[in-house]
Structures are given as C-alpha cells and as structure tokens.
C-alpha positions in Angstrom: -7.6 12.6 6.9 -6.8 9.7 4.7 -4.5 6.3 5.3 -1.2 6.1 3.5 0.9 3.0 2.8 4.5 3.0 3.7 7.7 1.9 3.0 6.9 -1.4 5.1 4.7 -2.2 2.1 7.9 -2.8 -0.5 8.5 -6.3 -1.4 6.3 -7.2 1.2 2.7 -6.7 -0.7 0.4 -8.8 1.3 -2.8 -7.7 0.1 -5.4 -8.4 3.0 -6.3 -5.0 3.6 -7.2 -5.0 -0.7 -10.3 -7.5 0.4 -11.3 -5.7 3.4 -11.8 -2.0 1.5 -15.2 -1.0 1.2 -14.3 1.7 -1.5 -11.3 -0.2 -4.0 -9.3 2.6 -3.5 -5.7 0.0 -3.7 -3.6 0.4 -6.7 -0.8 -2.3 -7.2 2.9 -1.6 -7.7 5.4 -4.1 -9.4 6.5 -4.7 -5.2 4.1 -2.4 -3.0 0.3 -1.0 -3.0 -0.7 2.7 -2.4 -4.0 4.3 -1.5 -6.1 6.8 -3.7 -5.9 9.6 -1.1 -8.8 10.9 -2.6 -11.1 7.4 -2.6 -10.3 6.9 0.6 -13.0 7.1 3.1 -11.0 7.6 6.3 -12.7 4.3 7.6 -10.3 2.3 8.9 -10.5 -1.4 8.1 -7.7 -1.5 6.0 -5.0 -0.7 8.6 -5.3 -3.4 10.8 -5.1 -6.0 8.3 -1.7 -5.1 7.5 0.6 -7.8 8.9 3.8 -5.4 8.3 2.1 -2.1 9.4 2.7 -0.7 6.4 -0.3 1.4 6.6 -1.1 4.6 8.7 -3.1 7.7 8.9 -2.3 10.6 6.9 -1.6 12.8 10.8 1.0 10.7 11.6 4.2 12.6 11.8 6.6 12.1 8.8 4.7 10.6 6.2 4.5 13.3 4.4 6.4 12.1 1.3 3.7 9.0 0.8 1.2 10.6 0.8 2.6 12.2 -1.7 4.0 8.9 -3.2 0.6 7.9 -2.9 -1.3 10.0 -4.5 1.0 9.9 -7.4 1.1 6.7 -8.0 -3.1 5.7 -7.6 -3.3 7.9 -10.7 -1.5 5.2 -12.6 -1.5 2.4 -11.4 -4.0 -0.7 -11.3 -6.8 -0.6 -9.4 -6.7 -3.9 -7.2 -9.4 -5.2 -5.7 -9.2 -8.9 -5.4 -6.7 -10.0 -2.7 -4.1 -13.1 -4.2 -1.2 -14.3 -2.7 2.2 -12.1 -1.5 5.6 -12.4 -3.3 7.3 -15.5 -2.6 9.7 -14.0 -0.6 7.6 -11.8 1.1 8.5 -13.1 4.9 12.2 -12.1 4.1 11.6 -9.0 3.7 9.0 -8.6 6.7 10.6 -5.0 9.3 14.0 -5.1 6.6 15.7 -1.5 6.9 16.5 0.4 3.7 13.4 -0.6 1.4 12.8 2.8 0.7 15.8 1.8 -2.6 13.8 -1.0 -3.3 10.6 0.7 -4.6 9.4 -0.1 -8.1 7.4 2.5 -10.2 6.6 0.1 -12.6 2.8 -1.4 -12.8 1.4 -4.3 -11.2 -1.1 -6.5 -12.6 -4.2 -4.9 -11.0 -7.7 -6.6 -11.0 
C-alpha cells in the first residue's frame, strides 16, 4: 500500500501534510502535490493533515489513475519538503467539482 493525492489537491495545495512526512516523498506541481509511490512508507501522518482530503490510500476504490498520476509526476517534479503558504485563492477552490481540467503538469518551485 501507498497514499495517493487526489484531485481535491488542484488549486488547493495546502502543504501541511509536506511538514509532517517523515520520508520527503512530496513533489510540487504548478497547482497540486503528488506522492513518490515508491518513497512512501505507508505511515500515515500525512493524510490527516489534509484539510481538503485530498489524500487517500492506494486500496481505495477508483484511484487508480493517481496513482498513476502520481507516480509520474514524483519522477519530475520538485521534491518539497518545507511547508509555505497555499495559493491565494486556495479557500475558493476548497470541495469545487471539475478540477480534474484544472491540473497543471508544469513544475513547482520545490525546496
């Protein structure tokens, strides 16, 4: 098992479960953060800490497509390790339908 993040992520990018991850295994997206499936330690900490629920185990039904997204995208992409604030308009787009179209491929800033 691993944790995934989610759509709930996108445009969102609150980063508190960044400061709580033993293992750094966040990579940061222009507007969301995945998980290294394979850093991942399966411990937990992270998901809680997620104010949108953005991120789940890897046996939930349906979330099959990122892990996936995941796992492409902690290959190149910035590690982030260091938590610092959300978008501006992060709260706006807090349980929004449809951010799925939103996702960026393009880089964050990292650490």
């Amino acid at each position: 098992m691993t944790y995934i993040v989610n759509d709930a992520c996108i445009r969102c990018k609150y980063m508190d479960c960044v400061e709580v991850c033993p293992v750094d295994c966040f990579y940061e997206g222009e507007n969301m953060l995945v998980i290294h499936p394979d850093e991942c330690i399966d411990c937990g900490v992270c998901e809680p800490e997620c104010p949108v629920e953005a991120i789940k185990p890897d046996t939930v039904p349906g979330v099959e497509k990122w892990l996936a997204l995941n796992a492409e995208y902690s290959k190149i992409w910035p590690n982030i390790t260091v938590k610092r604030d959300a978008p501006a308009d992060a709260k706006e787009w807090e349980g929004k339908p449809g951010k799925e179209a939103e996702f960026s491929a393009n880089p964050g800033k990292g650490d």
